[in-house]
Structures are given as C-alpha cells and as structure tokens.
C-alpha positions, 0 to 999 in steps of 0.5 A, spaced: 472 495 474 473 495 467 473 501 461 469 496 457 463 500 458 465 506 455 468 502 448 465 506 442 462 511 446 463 519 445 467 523 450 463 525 456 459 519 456 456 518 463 457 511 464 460 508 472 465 504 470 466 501 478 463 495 482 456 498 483 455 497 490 449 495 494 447 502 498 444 508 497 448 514 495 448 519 500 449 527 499 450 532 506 452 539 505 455 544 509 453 552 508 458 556 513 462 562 514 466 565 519 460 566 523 454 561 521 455 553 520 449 550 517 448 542 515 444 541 508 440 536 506 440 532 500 433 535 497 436 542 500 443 541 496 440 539 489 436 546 490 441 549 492 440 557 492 447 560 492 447 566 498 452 572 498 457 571 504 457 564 504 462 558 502 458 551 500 461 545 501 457 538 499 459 531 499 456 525 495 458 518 498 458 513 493 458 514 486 455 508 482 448 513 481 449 516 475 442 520 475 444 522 481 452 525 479 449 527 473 443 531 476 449 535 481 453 536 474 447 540 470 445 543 478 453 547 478 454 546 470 460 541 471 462 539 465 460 533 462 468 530 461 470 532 469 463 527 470 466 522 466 473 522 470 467 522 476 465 516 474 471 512 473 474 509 479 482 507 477 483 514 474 490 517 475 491 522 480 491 530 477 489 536 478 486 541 473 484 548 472 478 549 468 478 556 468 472 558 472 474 551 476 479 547 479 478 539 478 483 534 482 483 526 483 486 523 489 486 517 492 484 515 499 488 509 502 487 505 507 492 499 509 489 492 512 494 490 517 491 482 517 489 481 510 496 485 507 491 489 502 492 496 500 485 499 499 484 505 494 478 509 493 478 515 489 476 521 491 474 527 486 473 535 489 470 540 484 471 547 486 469 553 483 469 561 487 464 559 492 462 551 492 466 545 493 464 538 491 467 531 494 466 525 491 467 519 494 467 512 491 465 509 498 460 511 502 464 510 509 464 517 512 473 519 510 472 526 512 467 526 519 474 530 522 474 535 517 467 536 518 468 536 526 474 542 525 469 546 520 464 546 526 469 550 531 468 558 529 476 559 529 478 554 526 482 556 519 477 551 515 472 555 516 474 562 516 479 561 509 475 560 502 473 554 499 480 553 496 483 552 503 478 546 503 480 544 497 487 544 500 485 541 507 482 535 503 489 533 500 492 534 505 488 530 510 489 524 505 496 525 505 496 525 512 493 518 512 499 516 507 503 517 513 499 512 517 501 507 511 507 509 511 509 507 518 504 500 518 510 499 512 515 502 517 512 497 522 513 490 519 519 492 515 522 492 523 518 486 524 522 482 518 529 485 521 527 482 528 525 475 526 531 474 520 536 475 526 533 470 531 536 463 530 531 459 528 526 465 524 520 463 519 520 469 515 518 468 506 520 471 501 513 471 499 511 476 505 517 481 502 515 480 496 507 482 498 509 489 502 515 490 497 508 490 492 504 495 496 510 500 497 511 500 490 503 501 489 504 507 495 509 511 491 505 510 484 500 514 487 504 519 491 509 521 486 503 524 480 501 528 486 507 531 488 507 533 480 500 536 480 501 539 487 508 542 484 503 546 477 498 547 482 503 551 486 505 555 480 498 556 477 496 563 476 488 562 477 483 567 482 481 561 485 486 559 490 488 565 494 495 568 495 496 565 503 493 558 501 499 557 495 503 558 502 500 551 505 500 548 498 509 549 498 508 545 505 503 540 502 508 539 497 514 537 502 510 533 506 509 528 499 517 529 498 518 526 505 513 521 503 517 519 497 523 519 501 520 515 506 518 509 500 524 509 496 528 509 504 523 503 506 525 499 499 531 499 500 531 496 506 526 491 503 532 489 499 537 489 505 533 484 508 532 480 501 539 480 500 539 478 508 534 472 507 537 469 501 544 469 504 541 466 511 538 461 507 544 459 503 548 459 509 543 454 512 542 450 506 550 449 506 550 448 513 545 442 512 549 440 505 556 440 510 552 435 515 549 430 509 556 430 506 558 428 513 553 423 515 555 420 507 562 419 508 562 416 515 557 411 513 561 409 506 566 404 510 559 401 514 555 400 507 563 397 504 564 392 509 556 391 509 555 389 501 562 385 502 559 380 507 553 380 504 555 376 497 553 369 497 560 367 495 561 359 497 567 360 501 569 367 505 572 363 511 571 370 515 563 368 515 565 361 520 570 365 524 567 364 532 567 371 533 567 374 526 561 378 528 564 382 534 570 383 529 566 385 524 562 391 530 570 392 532 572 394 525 567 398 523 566 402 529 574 403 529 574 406 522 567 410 523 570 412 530 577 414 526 573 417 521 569 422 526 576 423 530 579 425 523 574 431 521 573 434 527 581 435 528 580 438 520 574 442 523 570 439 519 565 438 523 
C-alpha cells in the first residue's frame, strides 16, 4: 500500500490507497431490537429508511470500491475525512468523537503458524445514536460470531444499544489477540525444548522473525489501550453509562496483553542470550579439539619433514629397521602426548 495516490491532493480526498483486490465488495446489514432480528440486503442498506425502536448495524466487506464507500458516506453523512481514514489501509489505531459520532481504527490480526507471518487487516466502525457501520478491508466474514450471538433473543448484544456493538467488536478483536499471543507463547516453549536438547537446531533467525512479530503485536496493542483509556473518560451521549463498565474491562484485558508481550520478549532475549552462550560453548569445544589434534600431529609432521630432506647422507634412512623405529618413535611420542593432556584434563 502506498500514500503516493494521495500526494498533492486535499484533504478528504477519496482515493484507496490499499491493494485493490479482485472481488466484489459485499454489504450485509442487520435491523434488530430485543425483540425483532432482521437481516438486510445491499439494496435495502443503501436505502435504508431509519425505523424508531431499532438499532442498525451493516457491514462493507472490502473496501477498494470507492463509489461504493463514498455512497455509504452521503446515505449516513459521514464526514468526508473519516472516509478518507476508511480508505487507508495502515492507518494508526484510534478512536475519535465527532460529536454526533464515534469513529475508531482497529486492527484484525491473524498469525500463520507456517509462513511466520503476522496478517493485519483494518477495521473501521462508524457509530452514530442508532446506526453502526463496519469496514472491513478483506472480504472474509471476521464477525460471522458476533452475528451468531445477536441472533439469540437474550443475548446482551441484542438487548444493549449500538454503542455495546461497538465495544463488542473491539472486544471480539482483542480476543483474537489472544489467539496471537498464545501461538507466540507456543513456539517460545518450543525455542526452550530444542535449545536444551544436546544436539538442537534452532537459529537466531527464527528468534529474530518472532522477536519481530511480538514487537508488531505490541505496536498495535499498546495505541489501543491509550484510545480505550479517552474513551473511557469521554463524556458523550453515545456510549451508555453500563457500557464504560465493559470498556474499564476491555482496558485490563489489553494491559494483560501488554504484559504478556513485554513478558514473552524477555524470555525471547533469555533464550537469545541462551543461544549465543551455547554456541560459543560448542565453538570453543570444537576449538579445544582442534587444538588438541594440532598439537599431537606436530611431532608426527617434525619427524615426517626431517626424514623427507633429500640430504646426501642421513645414515638412519640405511638403517635395516629405520622405519619401524621411525612408527616406534612417533607412536611413543603421540601415545606419550595423548597420556599427558588427559592427566592435565585437557582432553
């Protein structure tokens, strides 16, 4: 993705800065109260016609149609600089109060166990009094569970205003965090399985790719707890008094979150430091051999080039038995050798 588009345009210029991809955007909303459920189609959520005693909640997923935001922007007068920020993959995470609106960025990640890649797709939620707006950069289905839970009668979701969606969806994000956290958490412990095997194949390139993806992790779970903490404090008619109760909640669980990445850091450093330690060892282990090898060949090479000179006259080269003295010599000199390091402990 690249900003590049947007050079020397104005502000609140629409323009999709992301990679565009290659589906239909799709637009699903739901109109329910404690007591009705009802699913909406595209067509009837751009002509939506606001009914007293319900909430709305509809969802674009993909985002690289513009007409298509645009339109949902004139239809629920969205301001033309929240759209911009819409349309904006990579944008930083926060939440805004727009008086008669709430606006928030947040980020739905998903960790690929194989590849070591950290997935990041922007979420956007609109919320005025009675209507809630998602944007979703992919068109994968992320909130089918929410969904599922408004369709029970008695579930809170469906009883609370729109401002409990809105802290439901931050909340079923930061849940998924968690699923992160602990697949970091799961090849942390595999590191501290091999690095204690006598024979371990383990690089500082694998620590260095996770150490990355936890440093990732934190960068977009520390601005939230931030943003959650003014949203907390916000005094607004759009959020009801029970739901800041949830929000106090929503921000503990992002403080364990923190905790937990600073937590698996640090143990990515001990295991590090680990590493290096046991690399040296063994490299200085490999190091002790040579040097042992070397030092008991030297005798072996001496005599060797001695009796390798092409002198006219060396009488031991016309002994009858100068070979097997030369094997006896060396053999008691190595043999000698070999016996001396090992009562020094050398060997």
């Amino acid at each position: 993705m690249s900003n590049k588009k947007k050079i020397g345009l104005s502000p609140g210029s629409l323009v999709y800065t992301g990679n565009i991809l290659d589906v239909k955007p799709v637009v699903k909303g739901i109109q329910y109260n404690p007591n009705d459920y009802t699913e909406l189609s595209e067509k009837e959520c751009l002509n939506l016609n606001l009914k007293h005693g319900f909430q709305y909640w509809l969802d674009l997923k993909g985002i690289h149609d513009v007409d298509l935001v645009s339109k949902i922007g004139e239809k629920f007068n969205i301001h033309r600089l929240i759209l911009e920020d819409i349309l904006d993959p990579g944008h930083r995470i926060k939440i805004e109060d727009y008086d008669a609106a709430l606006f928030g960025i947040i980020y739905n990640v998903e960790y690929d166990k194989v590849t070591k890649q950290l997935k990041k797709e922007q979420i956007s939620v609109y919320l005025n009094k009675s209507v809630l707006i998602s944007f979703q950069e992919d068109p994968d289905d992320s909130f089918a569970i929410l969904r599922n839970r408004m369709q029970m009668p008695l579930s809170r979701i469906r009883t609370r205003g729109s401002d409990y969606l809105f802290y439901a969806i931050i909340d079923y994000l930061v849940d998924r965090y968690y699923l992160t956290v602990e697949a970091f958490h799961d090849e942390i412990e595999g590191f501290e399985e091999k690095i204690l095997q006598e024979h371990f194949v383990l690089s500082i390139e694998d620590l260095h790719v996770l150490r990355n993806n936890i440093v990732a992790m934190k960068r977009l779970v520390f601005p939230l707890r931030e943003e959650i903490n003014q949203l907390k404090n916000l005094e607004t008619n759009l959020v009801d008094g029970s739901t800041f109760l949830f929000l106090r909640d929503l921000q503990d669980n992002i403080q364990h979150l923190i905790e937990t990445l600073d937590n698996q850091r640090e143990l990515l450093n001990g295991i590090r430091e680990l590493l290096m330690s046991r690399t040296n060892l063994q490299m200085n282990k490999d190091m002790k051999w040579l040097a042992m090898v070397s030092t008991v060949s030297i005798p072996i090479l001496f005599f060797t080039g001695v009796y390798g000179m092409n002198f006219e006259f060396m009488p031991e080269l016309k002994w009858k038995y100068g070979y097997l003295i030369w094997w006896i010599g060396i053999s008691v000199v190595v043999f000698t050798m070999i016996g001396f390091l090992k009562r020094k402990k050398m060997i």
